[in-house]
N, CA, C and O of each residue as an XYZ file, in Angstrom:
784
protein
N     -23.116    -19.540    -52.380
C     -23.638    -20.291    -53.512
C     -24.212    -19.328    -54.553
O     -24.796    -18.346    -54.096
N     -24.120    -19.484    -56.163
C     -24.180    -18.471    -56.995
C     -25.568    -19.165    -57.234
O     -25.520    -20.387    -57.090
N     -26.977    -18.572    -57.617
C     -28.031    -18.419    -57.777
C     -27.905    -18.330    -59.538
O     -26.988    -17.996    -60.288
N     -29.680    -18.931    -59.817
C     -29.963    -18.639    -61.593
C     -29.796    -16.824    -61.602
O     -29.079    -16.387    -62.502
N     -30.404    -15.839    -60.680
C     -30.830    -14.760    -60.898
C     -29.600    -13.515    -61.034
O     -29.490    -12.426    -61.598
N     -28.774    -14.391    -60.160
C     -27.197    -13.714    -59.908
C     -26.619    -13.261    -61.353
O     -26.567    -14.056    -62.292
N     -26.338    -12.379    -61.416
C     -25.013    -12.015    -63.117
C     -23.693    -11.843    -62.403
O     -23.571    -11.269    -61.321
N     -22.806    -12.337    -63.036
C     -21.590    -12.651    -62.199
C     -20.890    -11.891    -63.084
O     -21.090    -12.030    -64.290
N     -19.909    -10.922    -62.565
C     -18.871     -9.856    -63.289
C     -18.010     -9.387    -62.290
O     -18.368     -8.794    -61.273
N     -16.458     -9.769    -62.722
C     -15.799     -9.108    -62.248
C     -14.764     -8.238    -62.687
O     -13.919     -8.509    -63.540
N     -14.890     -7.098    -62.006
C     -13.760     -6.012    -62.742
C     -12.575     -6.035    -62.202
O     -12.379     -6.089    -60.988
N     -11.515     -5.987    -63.261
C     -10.481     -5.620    -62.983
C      -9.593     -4.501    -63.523
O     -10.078     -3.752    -64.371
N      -8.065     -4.279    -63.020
C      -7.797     -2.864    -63.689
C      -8.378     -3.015    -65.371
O      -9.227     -2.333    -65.946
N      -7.723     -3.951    -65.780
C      -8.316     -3.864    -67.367
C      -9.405     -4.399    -67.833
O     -10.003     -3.835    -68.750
N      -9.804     -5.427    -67.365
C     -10.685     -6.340    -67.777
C     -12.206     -6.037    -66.780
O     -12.247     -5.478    -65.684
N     -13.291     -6.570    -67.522
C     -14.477     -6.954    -67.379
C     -14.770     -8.502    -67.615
O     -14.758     -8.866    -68.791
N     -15.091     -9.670    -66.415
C     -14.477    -11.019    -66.444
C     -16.206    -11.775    -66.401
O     -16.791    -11.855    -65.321
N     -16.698    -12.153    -67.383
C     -18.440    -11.975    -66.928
C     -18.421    -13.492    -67.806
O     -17.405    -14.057    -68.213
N     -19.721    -13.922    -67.953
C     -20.759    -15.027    -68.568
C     -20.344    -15.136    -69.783
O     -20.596    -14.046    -70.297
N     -19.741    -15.963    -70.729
C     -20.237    -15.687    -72.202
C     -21.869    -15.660    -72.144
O     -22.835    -16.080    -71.506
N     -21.448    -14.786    -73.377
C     -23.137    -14.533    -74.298
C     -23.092    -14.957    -75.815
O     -22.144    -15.311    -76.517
N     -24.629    -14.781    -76.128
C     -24.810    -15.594    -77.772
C     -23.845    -14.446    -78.781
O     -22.989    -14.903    -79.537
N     -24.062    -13.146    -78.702
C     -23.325    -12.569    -78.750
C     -21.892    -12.375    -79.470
O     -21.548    -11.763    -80.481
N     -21.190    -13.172    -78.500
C     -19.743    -13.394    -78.704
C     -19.292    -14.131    -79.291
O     -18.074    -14.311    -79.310
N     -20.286    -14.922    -80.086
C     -19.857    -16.104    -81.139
C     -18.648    -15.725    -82.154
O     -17.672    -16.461    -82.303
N     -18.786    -14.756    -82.691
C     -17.791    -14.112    -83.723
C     -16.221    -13.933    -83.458
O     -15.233    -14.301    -84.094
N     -16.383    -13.243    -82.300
C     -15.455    -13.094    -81.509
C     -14.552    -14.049    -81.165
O     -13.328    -14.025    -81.300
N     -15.554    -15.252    -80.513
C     -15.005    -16.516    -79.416
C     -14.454    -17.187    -81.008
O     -13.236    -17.040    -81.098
N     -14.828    -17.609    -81.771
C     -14.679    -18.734    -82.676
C     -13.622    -17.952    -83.763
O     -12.769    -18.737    -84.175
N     -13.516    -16.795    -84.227
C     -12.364    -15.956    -84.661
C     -10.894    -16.026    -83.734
O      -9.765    -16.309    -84.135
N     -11.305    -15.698    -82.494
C      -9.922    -15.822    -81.791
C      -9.593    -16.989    -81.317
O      -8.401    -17.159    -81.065
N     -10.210    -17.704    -81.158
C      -9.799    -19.610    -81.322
C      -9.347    -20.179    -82.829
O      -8.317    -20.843    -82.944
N     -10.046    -19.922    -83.769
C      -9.275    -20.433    -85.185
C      -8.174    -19.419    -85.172
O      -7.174    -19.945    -85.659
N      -7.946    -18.179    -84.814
C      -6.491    -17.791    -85.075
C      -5.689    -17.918    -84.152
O      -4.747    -17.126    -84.175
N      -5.729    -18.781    -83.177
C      -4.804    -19.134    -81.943
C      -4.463    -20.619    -82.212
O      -3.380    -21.113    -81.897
N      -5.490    -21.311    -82.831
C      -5.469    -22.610    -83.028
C      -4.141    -23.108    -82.742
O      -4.298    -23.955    -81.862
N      -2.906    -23.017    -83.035
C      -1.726    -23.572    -83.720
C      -0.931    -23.584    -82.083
O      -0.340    -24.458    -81.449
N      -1.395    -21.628    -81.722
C      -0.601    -22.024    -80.230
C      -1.460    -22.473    -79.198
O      -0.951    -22.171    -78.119
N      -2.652    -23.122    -79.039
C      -3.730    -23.454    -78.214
C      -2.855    -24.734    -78.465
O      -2.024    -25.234    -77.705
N      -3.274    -25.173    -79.811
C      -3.202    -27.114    -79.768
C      -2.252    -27.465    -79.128
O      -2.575    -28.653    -79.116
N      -0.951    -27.439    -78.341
C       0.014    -28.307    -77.825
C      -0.376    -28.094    -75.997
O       0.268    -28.600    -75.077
N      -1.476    -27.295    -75.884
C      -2.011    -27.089    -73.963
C      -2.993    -27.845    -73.948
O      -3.333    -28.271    -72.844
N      -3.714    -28.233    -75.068
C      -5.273    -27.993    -75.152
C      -5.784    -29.665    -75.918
O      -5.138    -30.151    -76.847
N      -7.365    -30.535    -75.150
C      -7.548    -31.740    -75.596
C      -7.523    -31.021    -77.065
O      -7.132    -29.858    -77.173
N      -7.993    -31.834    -78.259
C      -8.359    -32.394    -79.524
C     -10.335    -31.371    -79.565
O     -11.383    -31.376    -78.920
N      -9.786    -30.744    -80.665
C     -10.996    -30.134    -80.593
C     -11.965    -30.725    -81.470
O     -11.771    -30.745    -82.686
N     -13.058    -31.238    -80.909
C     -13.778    -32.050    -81.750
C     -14.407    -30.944    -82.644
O     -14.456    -29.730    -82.448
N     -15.014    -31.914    -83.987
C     -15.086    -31.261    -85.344
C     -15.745    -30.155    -85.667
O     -15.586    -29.362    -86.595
N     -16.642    -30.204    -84.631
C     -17.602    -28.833    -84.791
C     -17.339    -28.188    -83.678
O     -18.382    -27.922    -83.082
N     -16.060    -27.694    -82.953
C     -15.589    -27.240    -82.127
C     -15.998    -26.059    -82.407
O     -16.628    -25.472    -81.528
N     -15.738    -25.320    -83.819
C     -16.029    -23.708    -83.917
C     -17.349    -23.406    -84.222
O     -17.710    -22.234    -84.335
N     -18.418    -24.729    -84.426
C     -19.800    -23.990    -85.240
C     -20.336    -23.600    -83.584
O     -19.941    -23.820    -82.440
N     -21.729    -22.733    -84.401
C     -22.440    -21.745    -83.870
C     -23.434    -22.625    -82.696
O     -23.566    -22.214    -81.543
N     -24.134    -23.973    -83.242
C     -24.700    -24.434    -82.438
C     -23.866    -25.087    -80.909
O     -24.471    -24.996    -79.840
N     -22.409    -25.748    -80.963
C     -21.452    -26.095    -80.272
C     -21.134    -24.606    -79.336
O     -21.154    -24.904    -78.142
N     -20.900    -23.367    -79.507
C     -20.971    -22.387    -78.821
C     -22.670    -22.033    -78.250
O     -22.985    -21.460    -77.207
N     -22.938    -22.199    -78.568
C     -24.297    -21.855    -77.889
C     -24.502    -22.818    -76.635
O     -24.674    -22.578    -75.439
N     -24.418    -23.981    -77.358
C     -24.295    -25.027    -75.953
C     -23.460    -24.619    -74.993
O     -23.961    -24.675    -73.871
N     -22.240    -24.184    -75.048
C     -21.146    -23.840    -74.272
C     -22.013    -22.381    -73.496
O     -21.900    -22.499    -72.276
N     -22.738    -21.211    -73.835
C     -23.816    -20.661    -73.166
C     -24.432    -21.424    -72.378
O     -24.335    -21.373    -71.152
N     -24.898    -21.948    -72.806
C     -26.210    -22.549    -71.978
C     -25.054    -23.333    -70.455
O     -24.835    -23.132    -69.260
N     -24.744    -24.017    -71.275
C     -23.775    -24.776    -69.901
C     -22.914    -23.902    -68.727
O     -22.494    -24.208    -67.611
N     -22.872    -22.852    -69.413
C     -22.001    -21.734    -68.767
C     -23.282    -20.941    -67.605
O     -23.010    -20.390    -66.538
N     -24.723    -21.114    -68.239
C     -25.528    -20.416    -67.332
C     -26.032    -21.837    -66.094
O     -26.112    -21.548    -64.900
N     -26.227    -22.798    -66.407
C     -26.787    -23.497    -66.002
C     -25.265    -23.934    -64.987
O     -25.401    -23.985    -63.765
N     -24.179    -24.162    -65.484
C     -23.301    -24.345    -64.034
C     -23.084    -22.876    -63.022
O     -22.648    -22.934    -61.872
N     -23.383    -21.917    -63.540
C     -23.359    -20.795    -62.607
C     -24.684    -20.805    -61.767
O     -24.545    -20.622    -60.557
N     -25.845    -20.980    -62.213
C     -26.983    -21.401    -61.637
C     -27.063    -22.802    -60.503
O     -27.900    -22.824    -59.600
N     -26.539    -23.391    -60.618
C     -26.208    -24.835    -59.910
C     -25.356    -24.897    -58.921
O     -25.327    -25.817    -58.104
N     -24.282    -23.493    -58.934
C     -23.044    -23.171    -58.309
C     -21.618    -24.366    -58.346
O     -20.761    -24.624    -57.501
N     -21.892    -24.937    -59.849
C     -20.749    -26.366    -60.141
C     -19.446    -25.582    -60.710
O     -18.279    -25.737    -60.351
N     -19.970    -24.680    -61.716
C     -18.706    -23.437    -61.929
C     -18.847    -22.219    -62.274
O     -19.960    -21.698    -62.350
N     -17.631    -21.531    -62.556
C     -17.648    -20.250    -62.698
C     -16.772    -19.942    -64.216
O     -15.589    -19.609    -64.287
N     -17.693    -20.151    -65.338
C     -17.161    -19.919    -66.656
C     -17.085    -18.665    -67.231
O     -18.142    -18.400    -67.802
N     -16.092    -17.610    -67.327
C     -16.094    -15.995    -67.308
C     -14.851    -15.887    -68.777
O     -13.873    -16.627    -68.882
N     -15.161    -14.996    -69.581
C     -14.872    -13.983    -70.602
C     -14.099    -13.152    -70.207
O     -14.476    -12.339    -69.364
N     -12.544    -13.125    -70.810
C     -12.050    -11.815    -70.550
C     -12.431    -11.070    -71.368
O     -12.912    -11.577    -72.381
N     -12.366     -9.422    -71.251
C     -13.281     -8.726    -72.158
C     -12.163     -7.615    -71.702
O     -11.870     -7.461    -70.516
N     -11.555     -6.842    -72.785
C     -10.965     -5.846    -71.903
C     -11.832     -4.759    -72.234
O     -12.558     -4.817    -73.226
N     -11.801     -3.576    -71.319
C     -12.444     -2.894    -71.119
C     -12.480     -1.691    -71.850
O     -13.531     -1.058    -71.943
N     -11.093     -1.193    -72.549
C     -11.339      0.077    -73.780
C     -11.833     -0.321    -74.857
O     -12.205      0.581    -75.607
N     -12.012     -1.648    -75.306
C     -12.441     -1.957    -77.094
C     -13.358     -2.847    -76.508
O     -14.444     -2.468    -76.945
N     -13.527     -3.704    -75.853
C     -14.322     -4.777    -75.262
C     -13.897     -5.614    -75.953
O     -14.768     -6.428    -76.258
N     -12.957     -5.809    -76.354
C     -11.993     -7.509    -77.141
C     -12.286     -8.294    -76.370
O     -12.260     -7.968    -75.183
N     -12.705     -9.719    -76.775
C     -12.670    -10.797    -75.417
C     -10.603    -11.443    -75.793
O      -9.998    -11.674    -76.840
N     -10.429    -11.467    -75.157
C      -8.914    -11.563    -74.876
C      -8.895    -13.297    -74.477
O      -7.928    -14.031    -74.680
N      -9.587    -13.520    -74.155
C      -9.167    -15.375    -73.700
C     -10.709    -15.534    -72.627
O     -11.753    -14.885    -72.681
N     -10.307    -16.645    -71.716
C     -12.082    -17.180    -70.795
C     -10.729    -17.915    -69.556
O      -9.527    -18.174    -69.609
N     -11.629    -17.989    -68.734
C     -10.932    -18.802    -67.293
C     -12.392    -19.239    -66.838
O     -13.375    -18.500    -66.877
N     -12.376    -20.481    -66.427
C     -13.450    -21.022    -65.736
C     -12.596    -21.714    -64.274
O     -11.456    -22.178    -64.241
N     -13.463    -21.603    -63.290
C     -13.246    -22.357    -62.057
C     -14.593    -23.181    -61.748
O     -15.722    -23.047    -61.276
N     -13.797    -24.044    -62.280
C     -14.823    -25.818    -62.564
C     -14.791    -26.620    -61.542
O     -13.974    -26.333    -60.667
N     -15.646    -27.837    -61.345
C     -15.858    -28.972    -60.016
C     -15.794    -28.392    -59.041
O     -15.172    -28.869    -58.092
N     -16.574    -26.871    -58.938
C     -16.276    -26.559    -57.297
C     -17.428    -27.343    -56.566
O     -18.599    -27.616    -56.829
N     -16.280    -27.655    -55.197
C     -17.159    -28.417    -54.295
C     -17.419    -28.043    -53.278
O     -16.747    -27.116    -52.826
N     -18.674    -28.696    -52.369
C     -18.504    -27.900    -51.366
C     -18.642    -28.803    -50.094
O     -18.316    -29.975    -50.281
N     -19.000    -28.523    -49.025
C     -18.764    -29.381    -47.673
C     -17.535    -29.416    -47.090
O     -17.032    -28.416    -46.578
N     -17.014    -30.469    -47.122
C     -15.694    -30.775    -46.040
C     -14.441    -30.063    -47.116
O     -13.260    -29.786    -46.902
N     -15.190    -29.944    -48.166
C     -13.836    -29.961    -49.391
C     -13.577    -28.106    -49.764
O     -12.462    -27.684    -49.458
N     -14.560    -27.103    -50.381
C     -14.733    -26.220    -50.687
C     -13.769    -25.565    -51.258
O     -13.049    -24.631    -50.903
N     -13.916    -26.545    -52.713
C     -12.564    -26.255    -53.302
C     -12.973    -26.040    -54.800
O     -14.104    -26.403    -55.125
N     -12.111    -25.453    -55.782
C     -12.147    -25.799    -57.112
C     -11.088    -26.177    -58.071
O      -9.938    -26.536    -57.818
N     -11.709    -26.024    -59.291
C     -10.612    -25.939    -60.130
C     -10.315    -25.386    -61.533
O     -11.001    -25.492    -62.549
N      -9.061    -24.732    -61.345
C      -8.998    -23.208    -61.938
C      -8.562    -23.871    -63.807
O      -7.510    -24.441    -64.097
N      -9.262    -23.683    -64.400
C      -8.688    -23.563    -66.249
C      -8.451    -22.612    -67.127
O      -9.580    -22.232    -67.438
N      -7.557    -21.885    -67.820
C      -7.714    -21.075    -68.402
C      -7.068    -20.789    -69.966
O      -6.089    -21.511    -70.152
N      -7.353    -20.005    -71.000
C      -6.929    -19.955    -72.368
C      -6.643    -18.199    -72.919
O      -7.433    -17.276    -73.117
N      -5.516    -18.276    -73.006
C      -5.729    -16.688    -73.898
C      -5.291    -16.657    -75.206
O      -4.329    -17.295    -75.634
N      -6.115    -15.792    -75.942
C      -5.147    -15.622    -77.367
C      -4.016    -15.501    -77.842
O      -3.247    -15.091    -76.973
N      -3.572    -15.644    -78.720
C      -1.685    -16.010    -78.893
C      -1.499    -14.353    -78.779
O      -0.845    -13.924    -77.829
N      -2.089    -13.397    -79.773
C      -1.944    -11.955    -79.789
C      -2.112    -11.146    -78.333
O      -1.544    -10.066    -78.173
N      -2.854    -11.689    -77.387
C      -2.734    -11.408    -76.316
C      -2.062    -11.493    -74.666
O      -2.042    -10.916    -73.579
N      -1.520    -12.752    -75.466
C      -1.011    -13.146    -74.327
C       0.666    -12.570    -73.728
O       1.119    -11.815    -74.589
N       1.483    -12.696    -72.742
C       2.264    -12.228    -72.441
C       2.418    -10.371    -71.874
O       3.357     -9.588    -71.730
N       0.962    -10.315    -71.700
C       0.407     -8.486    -71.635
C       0.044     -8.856    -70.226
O      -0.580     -7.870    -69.834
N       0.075     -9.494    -69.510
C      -0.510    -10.021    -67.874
C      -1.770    -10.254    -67.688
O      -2.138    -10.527    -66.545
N      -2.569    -10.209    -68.590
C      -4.223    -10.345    -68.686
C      -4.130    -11.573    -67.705
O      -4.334    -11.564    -66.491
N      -3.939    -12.147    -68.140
C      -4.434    -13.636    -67.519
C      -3.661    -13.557    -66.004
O      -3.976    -14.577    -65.391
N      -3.125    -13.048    -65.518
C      -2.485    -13.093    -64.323
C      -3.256    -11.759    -63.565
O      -2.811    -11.450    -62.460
N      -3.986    -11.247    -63.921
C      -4.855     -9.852    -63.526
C      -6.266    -10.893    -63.185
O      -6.817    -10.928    -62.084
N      -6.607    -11.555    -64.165
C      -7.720    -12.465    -64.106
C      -7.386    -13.389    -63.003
O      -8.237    -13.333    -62.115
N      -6.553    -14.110    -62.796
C      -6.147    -15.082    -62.255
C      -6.492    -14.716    -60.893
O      -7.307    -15.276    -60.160
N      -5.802    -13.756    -60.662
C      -6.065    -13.185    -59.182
C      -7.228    -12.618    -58.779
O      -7.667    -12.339    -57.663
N      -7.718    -12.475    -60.046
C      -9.535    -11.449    -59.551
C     -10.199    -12.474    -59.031
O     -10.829    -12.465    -57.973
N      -9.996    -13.760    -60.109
C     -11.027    -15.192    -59.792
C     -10.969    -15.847    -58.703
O     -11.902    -16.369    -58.092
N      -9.736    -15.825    -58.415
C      -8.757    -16.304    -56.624
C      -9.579    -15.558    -55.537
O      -9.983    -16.144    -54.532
N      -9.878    -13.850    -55.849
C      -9.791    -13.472    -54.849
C     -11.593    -13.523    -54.323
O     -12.026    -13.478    -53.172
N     -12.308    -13.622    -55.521
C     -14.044    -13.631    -55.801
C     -13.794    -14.945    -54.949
O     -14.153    -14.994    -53.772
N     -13.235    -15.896    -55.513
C     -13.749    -17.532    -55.076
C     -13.472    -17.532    -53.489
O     -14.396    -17.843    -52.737
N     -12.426    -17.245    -53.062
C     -12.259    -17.286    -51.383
C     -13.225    -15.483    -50.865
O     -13.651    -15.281    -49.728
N     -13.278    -15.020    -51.394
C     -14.625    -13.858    -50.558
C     -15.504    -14.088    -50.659
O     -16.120    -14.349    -49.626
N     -16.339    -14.176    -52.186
C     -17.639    -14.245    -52.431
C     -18.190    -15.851    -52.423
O     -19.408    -16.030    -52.406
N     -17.746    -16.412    -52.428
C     -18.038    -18.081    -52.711
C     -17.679    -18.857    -51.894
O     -18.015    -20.038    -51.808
N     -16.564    -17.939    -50.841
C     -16.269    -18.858    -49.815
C     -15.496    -20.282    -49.545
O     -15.395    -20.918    -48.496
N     -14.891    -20.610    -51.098
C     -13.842    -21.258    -50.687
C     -12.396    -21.343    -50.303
O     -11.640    -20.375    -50.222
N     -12.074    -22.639    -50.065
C     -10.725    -22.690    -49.759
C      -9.424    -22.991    -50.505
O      -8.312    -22.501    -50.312
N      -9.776    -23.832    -51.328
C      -8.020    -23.949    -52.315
C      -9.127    -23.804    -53.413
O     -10.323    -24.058    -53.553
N      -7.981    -23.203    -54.188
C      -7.915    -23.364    -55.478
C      -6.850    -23.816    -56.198
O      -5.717    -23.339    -56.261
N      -7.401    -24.974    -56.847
C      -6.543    -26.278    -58.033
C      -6.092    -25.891    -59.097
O      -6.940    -25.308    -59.772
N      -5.004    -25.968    -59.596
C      -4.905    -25.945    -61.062
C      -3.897    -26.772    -61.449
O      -3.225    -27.189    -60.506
N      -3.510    -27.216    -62.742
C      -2.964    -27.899    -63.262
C      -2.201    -27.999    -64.535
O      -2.900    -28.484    -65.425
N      -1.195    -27.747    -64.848
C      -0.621    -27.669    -66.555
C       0.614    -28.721    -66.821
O       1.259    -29.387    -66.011
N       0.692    -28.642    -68.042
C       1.700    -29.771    -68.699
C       2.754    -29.073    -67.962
O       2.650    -27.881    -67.675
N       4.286    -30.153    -67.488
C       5.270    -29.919    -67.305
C       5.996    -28.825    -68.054
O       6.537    -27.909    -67.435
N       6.019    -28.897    -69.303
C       7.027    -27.940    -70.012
C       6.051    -26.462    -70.281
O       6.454    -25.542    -70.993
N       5.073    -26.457    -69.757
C       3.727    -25.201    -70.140
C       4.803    -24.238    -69.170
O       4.497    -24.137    -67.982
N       6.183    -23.456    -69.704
C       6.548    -22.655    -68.552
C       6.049    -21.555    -68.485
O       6.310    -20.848    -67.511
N       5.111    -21.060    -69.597
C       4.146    -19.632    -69.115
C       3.108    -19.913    -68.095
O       3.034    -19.091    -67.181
N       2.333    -20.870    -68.079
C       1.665    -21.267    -67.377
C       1.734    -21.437    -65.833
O       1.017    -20.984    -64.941
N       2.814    -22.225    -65.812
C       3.679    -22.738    -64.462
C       4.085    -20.912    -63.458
O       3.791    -20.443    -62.358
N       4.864    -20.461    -64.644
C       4.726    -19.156    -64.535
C       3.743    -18.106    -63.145
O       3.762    -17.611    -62.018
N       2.823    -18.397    -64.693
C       1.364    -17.149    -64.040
C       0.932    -17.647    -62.978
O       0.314    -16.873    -62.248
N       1.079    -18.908    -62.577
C       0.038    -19.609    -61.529
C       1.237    -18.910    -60.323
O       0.860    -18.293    -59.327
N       2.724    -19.161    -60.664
C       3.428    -19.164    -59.346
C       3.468    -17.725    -58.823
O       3.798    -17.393    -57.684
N       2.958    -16.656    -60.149
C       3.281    -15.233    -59.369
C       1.971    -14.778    -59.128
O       1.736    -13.570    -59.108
N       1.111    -15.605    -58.947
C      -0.819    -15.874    -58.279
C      -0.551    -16.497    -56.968
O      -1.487    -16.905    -56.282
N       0.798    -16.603    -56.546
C       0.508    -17.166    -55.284
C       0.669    -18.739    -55.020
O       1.175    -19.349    -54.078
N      -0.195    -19.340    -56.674
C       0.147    -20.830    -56.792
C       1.053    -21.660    -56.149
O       2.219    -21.310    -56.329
N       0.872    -22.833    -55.326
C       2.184    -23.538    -55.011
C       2.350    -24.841    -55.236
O       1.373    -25.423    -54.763
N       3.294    -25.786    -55.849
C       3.839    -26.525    -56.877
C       3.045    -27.844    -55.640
O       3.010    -27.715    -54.416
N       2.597    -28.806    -56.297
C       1.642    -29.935    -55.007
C       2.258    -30.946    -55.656
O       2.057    -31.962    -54.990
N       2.983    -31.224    -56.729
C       3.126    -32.800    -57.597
C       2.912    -33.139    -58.632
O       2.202    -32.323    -59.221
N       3.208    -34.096    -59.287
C       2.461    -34.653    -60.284
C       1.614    -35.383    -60.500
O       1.570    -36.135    -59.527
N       0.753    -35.696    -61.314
C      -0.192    -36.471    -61.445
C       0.153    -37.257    -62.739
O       0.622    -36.716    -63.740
N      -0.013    -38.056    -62.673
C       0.335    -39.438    -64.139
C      -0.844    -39.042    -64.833
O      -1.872    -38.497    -64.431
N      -0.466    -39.446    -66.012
C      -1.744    -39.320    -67.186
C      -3.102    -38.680    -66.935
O      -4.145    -39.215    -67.311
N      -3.056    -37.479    -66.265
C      -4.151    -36.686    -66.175
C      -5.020    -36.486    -66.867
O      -6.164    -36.852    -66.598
N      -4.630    -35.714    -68.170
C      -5.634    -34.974    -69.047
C      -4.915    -35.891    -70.377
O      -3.757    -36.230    -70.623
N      -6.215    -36.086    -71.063
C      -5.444    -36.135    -72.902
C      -5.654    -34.937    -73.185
O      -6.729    -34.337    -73.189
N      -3.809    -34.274    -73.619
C      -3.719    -33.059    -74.353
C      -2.946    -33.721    -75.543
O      -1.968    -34.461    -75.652
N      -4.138    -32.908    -76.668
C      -3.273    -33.020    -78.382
C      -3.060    -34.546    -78.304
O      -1.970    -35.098    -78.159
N      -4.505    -35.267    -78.445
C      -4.402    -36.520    -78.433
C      -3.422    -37.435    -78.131
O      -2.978    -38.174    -79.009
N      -2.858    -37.494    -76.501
C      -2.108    -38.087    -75.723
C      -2.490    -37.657    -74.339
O      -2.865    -36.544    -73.971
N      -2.298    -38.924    -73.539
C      -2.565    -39.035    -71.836
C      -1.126    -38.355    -71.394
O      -0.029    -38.830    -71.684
N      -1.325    -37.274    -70.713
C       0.071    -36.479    -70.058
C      -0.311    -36.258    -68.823
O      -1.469    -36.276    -68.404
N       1.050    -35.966    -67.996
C       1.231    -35.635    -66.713
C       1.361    -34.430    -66.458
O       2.199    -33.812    -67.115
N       0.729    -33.858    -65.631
C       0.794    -32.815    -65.537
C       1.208    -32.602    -64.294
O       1.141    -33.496    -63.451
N       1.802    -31.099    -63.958
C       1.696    -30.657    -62.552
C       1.125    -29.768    -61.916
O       1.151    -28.570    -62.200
N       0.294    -30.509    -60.569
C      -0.622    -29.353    -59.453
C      -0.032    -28.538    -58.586
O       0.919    -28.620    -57.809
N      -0.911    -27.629    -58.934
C      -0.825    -26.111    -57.875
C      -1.823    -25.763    -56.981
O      -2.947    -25.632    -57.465
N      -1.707    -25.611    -55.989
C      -3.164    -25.031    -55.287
C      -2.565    -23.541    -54.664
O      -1.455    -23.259    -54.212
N      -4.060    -22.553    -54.888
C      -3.794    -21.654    -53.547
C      -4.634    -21.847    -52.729
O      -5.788    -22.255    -52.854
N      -3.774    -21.403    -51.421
C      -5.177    -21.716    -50.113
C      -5.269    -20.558    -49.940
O      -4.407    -19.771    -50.333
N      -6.677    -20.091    -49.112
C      -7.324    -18.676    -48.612
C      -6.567    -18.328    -47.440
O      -6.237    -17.167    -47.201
N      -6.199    -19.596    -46.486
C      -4.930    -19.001    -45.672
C      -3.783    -20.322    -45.972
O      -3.917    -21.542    -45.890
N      -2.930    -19.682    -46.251
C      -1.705    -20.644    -46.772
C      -0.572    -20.390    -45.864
O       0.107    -19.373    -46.010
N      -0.363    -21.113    -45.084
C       0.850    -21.016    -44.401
C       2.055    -21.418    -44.775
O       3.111    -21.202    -44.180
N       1.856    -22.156    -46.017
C       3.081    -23.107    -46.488
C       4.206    -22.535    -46.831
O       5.009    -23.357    -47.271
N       4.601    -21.423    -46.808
C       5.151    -20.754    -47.456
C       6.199    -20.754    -48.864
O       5.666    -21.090    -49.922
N       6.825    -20.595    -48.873
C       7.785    -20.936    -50.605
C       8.078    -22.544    -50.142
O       8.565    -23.131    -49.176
N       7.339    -22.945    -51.724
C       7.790    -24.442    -51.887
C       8.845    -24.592    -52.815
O       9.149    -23.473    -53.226
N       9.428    -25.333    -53.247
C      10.795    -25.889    -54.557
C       9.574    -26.434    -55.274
O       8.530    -26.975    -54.910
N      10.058    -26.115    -56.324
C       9.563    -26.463    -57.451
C      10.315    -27.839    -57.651
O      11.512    -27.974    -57.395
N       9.325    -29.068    -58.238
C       9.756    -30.104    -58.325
C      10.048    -30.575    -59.850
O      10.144    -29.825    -60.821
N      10.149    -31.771    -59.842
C      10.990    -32.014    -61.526
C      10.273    -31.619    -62.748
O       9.290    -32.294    -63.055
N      10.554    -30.806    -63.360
C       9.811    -30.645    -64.706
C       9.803    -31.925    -65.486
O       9.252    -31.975    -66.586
């Protein structure tokens, strides 16, 4: 269980994967208005004050207070020669008891993406959540046609679980998406990928 006192960082070959801070406002809200265009067709409807300063700050605070609570794990890619934040991955609704599970979300910049960041991350967060945190699957979920996505999750190990009907509203519409889980021991071995 992650504690208020805990600072949570994880390194990887490139990246430094930590807390947003107040800080990074410039940063976070610059590389979201210039991604905007390829974010909006993954991503809900960004409400209106999505980019102001007070709406990120909240997103701090919530980011310390679910790491404090141990509900999630909201982390900054940051790479490590310029300290660019490159995109964020959170592993959200983790639960615990009979279940000890979460669930994995993530966003990178259009300029960054396709460089493996997020698949370096992917696996750091996989590998923290089943060592340090002690769970067992990890969830994730993307639109059918998201084939980068579908992608990164499957060469993380990810394995294809189904669909779900009207999951998430993405880009103001109820869509289906399809689940992936990894388990900490997965015996399942290669699944078929089911209908896009």
């Amino acid at each position: 269980m992650l504690t208020r006192k805990r600072k949570v960082r994880i390194e990887t070959e490139r990246m430094s994967l930590r807390l947003p801070q107040q800080g990074d406002y410039h940063a976070w809200t610059g590389l979201r208005a210039e991604s905007r265009e390829f974010l909006k067709p993954w991503e809900p409807i960004w409400a209106d004050d999505h980019l102001a300063r007070r709406a990120f700050t909240n997103r701090v605070y919530w980011a310390q207070r679910a790491v404090g609570n141990g509900s999630a794990l909201p982390l900054f890619l940051i790479r490590r020669d310029d300290q660019a934040l490159l995109g964020a991955i959170t592993l959200d609704n983790i639960r615990r008891g009979p279940s000890q599970a979460g669930m994995l979300g993530y966003w990178i910049g259009e300029r960054f993406a396709r460089h493996g960041y997020m698949r370096e991350a992917i696996k750091a967060v996989v590998h923290y959540s089943f060592t340090q945190l002690d769970l067992s699957r990890i969830e994730a979920a993307c639109l059918p046609e998201n084939q980068a996505s579908r992608g990164v999750l499957e060469s993380c190990g990810f394995k294809y679980e189904g669909v779900a009907q009207s999951y998430l509203q993405i880009n103001g519409r109820w869509r289906n998406h399809v689940l992936y889980a990894n388990l900490r021991t997965d015996r399942r071995g290669r699944t078929e990928i089911g209908p896009a």
